[in-house]
FIKE-180064 format. One line per 2 residues: their letters; for each residue x, y, z of N, C-alpha, C. Coordinates in Angstrom, 3 decimals. Each point is the difference from the previous one (the first is absolute). Example, Ala and Ser with C-alpha at 12.3 -4.5 7.8 and 13.67 -1.06 7.14 Angstrom:
<lummars>
as = 13.190/-5.690/7.800/-0.890/1.190/0.000/0.900/1.200/0.000 | -0.350/1.050/-0.720/0.820/1.190/0.060/-0.770/1.090/0.730 .
</lummars>
This chain:
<lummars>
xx = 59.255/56.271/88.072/1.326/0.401/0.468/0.303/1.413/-0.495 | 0.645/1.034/0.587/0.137/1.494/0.198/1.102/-0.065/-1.202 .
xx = 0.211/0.593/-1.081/0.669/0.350/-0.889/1.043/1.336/0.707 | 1.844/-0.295/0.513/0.154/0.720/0.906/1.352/0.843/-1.278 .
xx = -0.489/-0.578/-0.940/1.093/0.668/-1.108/-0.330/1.738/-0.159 | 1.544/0.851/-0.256/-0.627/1.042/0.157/-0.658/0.469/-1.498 .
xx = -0.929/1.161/0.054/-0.664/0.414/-0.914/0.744/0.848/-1.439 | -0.082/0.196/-1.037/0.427/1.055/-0.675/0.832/1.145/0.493 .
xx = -0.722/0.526/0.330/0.360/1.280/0.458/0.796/0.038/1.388 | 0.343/-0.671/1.103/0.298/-0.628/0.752/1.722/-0.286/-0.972 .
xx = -0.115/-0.654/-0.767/1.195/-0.958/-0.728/0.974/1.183/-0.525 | -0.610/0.994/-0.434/0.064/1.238/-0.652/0.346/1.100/1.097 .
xx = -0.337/0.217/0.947/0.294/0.765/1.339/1.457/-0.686/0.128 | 0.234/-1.068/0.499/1.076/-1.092/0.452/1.001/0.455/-1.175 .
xx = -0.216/-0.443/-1.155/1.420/0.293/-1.035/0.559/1.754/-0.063 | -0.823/0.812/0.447/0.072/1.426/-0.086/1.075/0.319/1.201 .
xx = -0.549/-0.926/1.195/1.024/0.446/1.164/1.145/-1.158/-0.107 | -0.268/-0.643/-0.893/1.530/-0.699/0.204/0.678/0.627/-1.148 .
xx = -0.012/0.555/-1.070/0.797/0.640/-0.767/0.423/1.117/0.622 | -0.962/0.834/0.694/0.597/1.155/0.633/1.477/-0.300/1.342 .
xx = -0.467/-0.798/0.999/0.642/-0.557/0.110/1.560/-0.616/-0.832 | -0.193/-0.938/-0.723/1.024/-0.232/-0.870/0.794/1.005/-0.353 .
xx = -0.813/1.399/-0.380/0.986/0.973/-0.939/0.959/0.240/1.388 | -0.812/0.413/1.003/0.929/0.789/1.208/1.209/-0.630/0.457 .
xx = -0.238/-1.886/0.634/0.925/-0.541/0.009/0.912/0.242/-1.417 | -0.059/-0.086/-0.893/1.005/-0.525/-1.472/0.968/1.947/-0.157 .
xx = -1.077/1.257/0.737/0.959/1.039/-0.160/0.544/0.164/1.056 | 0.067/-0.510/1.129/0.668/0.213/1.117/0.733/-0.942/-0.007 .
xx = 0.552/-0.988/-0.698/0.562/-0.536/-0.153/1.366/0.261/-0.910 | -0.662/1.071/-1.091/0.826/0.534/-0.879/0.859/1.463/0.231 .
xx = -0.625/0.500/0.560/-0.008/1.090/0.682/0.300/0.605/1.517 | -0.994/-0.949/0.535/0.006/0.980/1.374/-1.788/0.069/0.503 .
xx = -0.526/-0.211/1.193/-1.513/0.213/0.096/-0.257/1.130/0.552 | 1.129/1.043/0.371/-0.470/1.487/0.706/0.074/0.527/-1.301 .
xx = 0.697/-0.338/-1.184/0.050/0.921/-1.020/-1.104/-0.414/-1.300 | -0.932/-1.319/0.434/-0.863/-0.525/-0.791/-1.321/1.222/0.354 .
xx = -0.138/0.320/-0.964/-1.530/1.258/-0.136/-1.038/-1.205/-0.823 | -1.017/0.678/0.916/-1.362/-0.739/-0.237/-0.295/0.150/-1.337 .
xx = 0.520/1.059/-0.943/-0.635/0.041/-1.284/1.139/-0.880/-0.880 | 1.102/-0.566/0.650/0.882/-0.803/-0.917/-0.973/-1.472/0.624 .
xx = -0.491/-0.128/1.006/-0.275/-1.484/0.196/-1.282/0.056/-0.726 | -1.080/1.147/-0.232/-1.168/-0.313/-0.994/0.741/-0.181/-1.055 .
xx = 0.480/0.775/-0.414/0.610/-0.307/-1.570/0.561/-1.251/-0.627 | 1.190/-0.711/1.363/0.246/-1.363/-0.511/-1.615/-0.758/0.167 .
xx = -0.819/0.020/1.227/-0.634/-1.027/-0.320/-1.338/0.472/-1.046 | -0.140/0.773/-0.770/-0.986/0.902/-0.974/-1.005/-0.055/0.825 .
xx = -0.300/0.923/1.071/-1.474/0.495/1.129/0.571/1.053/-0.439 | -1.017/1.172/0.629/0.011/1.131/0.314/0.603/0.456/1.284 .
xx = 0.860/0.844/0.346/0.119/0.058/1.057/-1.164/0.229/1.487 | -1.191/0.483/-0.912/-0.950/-0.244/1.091/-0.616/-1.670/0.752 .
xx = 0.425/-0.987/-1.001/-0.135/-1.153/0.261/0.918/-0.385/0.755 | 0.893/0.359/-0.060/1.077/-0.092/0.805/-0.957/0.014/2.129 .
xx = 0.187/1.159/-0.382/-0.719/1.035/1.595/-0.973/-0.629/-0.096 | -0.709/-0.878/-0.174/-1.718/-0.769/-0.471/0.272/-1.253/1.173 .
xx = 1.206/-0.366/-0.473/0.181/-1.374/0.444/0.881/0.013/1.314 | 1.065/1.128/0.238/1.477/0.117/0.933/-0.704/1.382/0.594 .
xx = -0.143/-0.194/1.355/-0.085/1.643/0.622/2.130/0.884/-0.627 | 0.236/-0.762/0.179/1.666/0.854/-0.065/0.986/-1.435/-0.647 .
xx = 1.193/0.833/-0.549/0.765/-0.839/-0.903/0.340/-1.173/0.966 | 0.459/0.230/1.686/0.691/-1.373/0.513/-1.087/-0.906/-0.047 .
xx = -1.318/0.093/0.235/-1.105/-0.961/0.160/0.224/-1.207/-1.210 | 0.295/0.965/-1.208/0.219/-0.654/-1.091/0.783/-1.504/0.131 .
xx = 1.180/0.547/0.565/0.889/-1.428/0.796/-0.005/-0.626/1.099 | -0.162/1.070/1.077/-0.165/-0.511/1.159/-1.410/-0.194/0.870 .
xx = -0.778/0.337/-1.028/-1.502/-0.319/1.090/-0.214/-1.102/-0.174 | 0.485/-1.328/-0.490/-0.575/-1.559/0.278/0.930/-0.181/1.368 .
xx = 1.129/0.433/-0.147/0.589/0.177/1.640/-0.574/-0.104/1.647 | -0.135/1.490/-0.615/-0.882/0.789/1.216/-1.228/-0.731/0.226 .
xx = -0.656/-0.952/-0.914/-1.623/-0.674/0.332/0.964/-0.944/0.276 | 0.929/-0.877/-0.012/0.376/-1.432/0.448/0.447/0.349/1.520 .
xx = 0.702/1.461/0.317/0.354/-0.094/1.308/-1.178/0.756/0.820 | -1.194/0.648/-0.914/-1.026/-0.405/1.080/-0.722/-1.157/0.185 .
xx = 0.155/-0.594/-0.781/-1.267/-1.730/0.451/0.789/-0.463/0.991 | 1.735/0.216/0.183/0.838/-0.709/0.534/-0.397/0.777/1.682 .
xx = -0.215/0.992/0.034/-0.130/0.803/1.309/-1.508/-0.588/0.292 | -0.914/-0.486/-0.436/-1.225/-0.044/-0.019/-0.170/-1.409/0.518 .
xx = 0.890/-0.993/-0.906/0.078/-1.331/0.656/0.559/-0.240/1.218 | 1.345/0.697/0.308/0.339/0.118/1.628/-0.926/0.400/0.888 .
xx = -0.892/1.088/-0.144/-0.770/0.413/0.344/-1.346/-0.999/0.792 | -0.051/-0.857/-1.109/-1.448/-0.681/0.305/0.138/-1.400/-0.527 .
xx = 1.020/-0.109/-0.513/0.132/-1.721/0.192/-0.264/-0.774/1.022 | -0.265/-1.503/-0.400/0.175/-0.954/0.957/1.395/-0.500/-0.043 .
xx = 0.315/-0.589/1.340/1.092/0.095/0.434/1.291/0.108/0.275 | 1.116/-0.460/0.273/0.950/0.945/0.096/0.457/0.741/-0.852 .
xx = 1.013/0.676/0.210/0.623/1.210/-1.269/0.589/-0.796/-1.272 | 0.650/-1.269/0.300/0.522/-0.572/-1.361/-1.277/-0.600/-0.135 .
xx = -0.836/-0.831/0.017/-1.133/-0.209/-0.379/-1.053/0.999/-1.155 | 0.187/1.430/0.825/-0.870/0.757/-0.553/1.208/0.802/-1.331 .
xx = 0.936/-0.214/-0.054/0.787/0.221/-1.308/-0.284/-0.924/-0.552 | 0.063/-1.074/-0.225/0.209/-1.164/-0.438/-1.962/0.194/-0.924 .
xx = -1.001/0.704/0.886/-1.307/-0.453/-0.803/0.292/1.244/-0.518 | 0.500/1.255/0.245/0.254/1.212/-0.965/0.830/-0.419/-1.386 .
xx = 0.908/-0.806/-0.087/0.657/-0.474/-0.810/-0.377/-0.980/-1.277 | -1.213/-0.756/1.018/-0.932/-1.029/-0.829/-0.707/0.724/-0.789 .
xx = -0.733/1.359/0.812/-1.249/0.799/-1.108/0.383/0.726/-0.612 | 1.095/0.470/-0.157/1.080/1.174/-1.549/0.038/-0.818/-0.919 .
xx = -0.181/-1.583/0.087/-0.036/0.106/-1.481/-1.390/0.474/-0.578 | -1.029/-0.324/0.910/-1.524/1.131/-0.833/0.065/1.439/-0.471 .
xx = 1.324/0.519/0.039/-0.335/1.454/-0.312/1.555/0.250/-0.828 | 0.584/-0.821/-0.610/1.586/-0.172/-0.806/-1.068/0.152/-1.211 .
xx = 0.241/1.287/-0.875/-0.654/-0.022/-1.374/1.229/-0.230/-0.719 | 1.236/0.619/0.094/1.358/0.424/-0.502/0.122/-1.483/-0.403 .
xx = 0.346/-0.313/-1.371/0.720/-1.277/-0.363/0.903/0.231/-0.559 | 1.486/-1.058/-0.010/0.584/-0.050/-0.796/1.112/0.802/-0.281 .
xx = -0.198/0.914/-0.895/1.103/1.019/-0.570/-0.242/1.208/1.179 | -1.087/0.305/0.097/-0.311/1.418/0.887/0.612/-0.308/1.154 .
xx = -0.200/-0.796/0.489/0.259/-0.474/1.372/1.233/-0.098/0.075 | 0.752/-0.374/-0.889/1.340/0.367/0.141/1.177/1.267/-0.613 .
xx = -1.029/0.818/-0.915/0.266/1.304/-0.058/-0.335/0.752/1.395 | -1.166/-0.599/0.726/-0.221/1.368/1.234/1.300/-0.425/0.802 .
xx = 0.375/-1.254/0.122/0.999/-0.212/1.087/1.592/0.387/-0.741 | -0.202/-0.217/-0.823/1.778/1.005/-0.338/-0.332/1.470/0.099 .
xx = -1.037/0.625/-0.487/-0.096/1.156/0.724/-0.538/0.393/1.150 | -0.206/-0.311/0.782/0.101/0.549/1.521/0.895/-0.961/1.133 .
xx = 1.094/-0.714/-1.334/1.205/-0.220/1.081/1.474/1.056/-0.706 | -0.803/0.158/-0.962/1.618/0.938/-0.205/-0.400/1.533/-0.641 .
xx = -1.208/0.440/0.295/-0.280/1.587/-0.446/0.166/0.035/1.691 | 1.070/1.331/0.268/0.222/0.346/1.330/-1.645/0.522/0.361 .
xx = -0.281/0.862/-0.185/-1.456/0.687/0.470/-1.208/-1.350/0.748 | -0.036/-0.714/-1.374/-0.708/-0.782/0.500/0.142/-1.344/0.956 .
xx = 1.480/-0.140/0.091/0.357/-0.779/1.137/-0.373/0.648/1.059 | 0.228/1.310/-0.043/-0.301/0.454/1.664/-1.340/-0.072/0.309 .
xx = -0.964/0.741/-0.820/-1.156/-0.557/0.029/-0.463/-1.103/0.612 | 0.179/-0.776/-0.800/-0.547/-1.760/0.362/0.707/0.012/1.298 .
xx = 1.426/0.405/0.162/0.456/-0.246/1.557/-0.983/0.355/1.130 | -0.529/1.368/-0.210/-0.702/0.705/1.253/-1.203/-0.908/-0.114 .
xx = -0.805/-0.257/-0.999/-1.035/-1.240/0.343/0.232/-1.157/0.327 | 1.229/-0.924/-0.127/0.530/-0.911/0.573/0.424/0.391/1.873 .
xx = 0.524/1.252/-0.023/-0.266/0.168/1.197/-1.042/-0.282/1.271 | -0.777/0.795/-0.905/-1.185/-0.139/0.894/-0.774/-1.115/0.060 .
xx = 0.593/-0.975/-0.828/-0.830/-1.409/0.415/0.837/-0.560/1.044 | 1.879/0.063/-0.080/0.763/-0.516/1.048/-0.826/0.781/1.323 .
xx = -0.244/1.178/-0.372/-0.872/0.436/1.903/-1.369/-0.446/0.211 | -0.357/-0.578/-1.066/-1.644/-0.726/0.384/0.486/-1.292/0.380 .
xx = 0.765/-0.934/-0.178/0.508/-1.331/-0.089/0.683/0.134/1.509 | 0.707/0.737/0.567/1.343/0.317/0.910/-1.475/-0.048/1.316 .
xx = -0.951/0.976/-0.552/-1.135/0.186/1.277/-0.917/-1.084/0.478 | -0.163/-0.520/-1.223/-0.978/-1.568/-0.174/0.861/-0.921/1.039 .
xx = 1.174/0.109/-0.318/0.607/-1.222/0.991/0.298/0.481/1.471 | 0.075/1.535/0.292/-0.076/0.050/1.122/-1.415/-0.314/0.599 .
xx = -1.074/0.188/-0.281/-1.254/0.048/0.378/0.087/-1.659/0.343 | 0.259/-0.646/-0.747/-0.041/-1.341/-0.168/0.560/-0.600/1.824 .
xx = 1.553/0.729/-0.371/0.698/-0.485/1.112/0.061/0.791/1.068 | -1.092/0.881/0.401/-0.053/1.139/1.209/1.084/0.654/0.073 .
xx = 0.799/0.319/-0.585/1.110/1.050/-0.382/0.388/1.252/-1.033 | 1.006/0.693/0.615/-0.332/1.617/-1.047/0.582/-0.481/-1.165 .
xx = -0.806/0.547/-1.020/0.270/0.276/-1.240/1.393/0.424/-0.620 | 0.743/0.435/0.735/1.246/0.973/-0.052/1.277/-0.662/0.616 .
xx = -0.545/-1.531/0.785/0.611/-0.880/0.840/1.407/-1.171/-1.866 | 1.143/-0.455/0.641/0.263/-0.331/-0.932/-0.264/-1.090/-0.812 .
xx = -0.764/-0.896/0.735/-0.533/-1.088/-0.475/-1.006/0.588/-0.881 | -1.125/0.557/0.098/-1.078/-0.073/-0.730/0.889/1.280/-1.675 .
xx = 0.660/0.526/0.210/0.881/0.778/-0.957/0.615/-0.780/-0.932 | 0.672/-0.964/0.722/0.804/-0.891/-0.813/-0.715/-1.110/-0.712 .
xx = -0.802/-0.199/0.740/-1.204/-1.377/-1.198/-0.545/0.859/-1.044 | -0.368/1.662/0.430/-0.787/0.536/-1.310/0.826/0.166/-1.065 .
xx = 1.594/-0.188/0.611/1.083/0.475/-1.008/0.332/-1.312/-0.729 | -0.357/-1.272/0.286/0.296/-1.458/-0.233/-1.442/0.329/-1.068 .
xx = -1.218/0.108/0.324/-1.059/-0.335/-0.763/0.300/0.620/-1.307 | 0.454/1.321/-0.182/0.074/1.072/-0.896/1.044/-0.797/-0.958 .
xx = 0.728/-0.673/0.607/1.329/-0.594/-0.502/-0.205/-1.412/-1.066 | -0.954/-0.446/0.699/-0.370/-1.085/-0.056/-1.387/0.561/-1.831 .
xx = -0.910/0.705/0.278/-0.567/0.401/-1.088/0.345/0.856/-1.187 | 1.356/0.418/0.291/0.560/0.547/-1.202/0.544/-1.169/-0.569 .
xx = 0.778/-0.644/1.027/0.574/-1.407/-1.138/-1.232/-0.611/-0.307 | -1.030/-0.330/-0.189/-0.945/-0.965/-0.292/-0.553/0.967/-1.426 .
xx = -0.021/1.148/-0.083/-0.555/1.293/-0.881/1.334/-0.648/-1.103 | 1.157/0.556/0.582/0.769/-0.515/-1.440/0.230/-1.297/-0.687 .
xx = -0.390/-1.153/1.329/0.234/-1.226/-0.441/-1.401/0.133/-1.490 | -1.125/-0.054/0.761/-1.393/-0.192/-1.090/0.217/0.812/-1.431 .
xx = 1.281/1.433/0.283/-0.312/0.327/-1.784/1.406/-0.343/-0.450 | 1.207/-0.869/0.250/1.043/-0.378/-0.048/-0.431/-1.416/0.081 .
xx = -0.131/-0.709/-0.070/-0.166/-1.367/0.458/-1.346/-0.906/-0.605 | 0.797/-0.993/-1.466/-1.280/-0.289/-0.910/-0.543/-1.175/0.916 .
xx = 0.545/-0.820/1.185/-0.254/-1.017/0.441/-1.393/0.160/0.703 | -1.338/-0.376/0.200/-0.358/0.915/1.104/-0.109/-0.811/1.108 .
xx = 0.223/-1.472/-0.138/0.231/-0.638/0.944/1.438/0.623/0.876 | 1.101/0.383/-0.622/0.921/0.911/0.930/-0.344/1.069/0.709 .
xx = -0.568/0.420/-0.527/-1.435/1.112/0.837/-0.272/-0.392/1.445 | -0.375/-0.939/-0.324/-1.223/-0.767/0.857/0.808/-0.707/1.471 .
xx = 1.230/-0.182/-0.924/0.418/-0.996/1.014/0.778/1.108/1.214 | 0.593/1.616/-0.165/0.926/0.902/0.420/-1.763/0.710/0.478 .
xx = -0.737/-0.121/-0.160/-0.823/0.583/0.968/-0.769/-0.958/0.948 | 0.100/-1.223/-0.128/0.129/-0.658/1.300/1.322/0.064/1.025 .
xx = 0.723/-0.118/-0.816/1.362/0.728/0.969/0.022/0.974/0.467 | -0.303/0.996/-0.466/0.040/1.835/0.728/-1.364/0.114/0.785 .
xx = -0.897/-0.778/0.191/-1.417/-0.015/0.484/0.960/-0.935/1.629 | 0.499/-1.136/-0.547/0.579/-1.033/1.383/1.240/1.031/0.671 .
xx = 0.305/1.144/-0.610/1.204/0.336/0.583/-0.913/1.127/0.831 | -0.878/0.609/-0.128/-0.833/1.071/0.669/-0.088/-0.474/1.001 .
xx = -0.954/-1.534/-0.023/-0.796/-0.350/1.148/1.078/-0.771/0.700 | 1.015/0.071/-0.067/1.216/-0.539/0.878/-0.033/0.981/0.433 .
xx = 0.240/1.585/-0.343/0.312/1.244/0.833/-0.866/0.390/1.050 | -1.384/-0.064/-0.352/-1.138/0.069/0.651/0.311/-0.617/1.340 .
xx = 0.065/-1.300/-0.654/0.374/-1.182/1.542/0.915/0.123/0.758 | 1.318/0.294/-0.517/0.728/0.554/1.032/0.044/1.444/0.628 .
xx = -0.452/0.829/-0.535/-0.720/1.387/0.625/-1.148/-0.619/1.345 | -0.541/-0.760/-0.436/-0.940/-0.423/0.788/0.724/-0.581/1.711 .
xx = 1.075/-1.091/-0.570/0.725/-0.456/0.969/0.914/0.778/0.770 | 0.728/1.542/-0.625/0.399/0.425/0.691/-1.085/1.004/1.306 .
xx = -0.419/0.485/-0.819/-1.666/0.727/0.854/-0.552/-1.122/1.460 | -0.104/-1.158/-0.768/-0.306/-0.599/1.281/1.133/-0.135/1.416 .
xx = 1.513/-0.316/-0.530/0.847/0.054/0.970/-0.011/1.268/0.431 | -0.404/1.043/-0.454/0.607/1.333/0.930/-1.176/0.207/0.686 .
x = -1.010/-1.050/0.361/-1.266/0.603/0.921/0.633/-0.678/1.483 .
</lummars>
């Protein structure tokens, strides 16, 4: 049997970017993250600031690049999933937990800061964007209709709606069966929309 534990150095890579990490959330928190300088976040987490740049092409990556990779797998699964659009959220949703390193405390330091450092709300907004226009297109394709039409707008605006509450329920919420049970609900409330998008599409032929 494959020994899939990670290695030394591996364990040691991992604690380096989560302290760095850590420092950035814990001074933008205190502070401000446009006014957090890369040589105050080596310093809280003791790297060099070249370790810093080793690990983060640029300071937002620091916070927001697990983001930006969740709303590309999310563009990737619409993309090439099997079948329909809530379906293929629903297996995008199943496989994030393979790539959630953040436990615990971090996970809920990144989410008080990039819901209340202005900069980085907007941020995360414009990438949340652009998944509502990958999601908005998926369902037109789905339902032979434009992208720009209000049905397929308004479900991407329901989905978006629907995964921010499920984001705060999981780091707010010790139950995880309450979890569990509000994302079978927001999953049954999609594919109700779907269906009646569907039913109206068919009456107007």
């Amino acid at each position: 049997m494959t020994d899939r534990r990670p290695g030394l150095r591996e364990r040691k890579n991992e604690r380096t970017q989560r302290a760095i990490i850590e420092a950035t959330l814990r001074l933008t928190l205190e502070q401000g993250f446009e006014t957090t300088t890369i040589a105050a976040i080596a310093e809280q987490a003791e790297v060099a600031s070249r370790t810093v740049f080793a690990w983060f092409a640029c300071k937002d990556d620091i916070v927001l690049g697990g983001l930006g990779e969740d709303v590309q797998r999310l563009q990737e699964a619409l993309a090439t999933g099997e079948g329909d659009v809530v379906d293929r959220i629903e297996a995008w949703l199943d496989a994030e937990g393979r790539f959630v390193r953040d436990v615990g405390e971090l996970r809920r330091l990144r989410y008080r800061a990039v819901t209340t450092d202005p900069y980085l709300r907007s941020r995360a907004r414009a990438l949340w964007d652009d998944a509502e226009e990958t999601i908005a297109a998926a369902l037109a394709r789905d339902l032979g209709q434009s992208a720009d039409g209000i049905g397929p707008r308004a479900f991407a605006a329901a989905v978006m709606g629907v995964l921010v509450g499920l984001r705060r329920l999981y780091l707010t919420e010790p139950d995880p069966s309450e979890a569990a049970e509000q994302l079978e609900a927001g999953l049954a409330f999609l594919r109700g929309g779907v269906a009646a998008l569907g039913h109206a599409r068919d009456r107007a032929r």
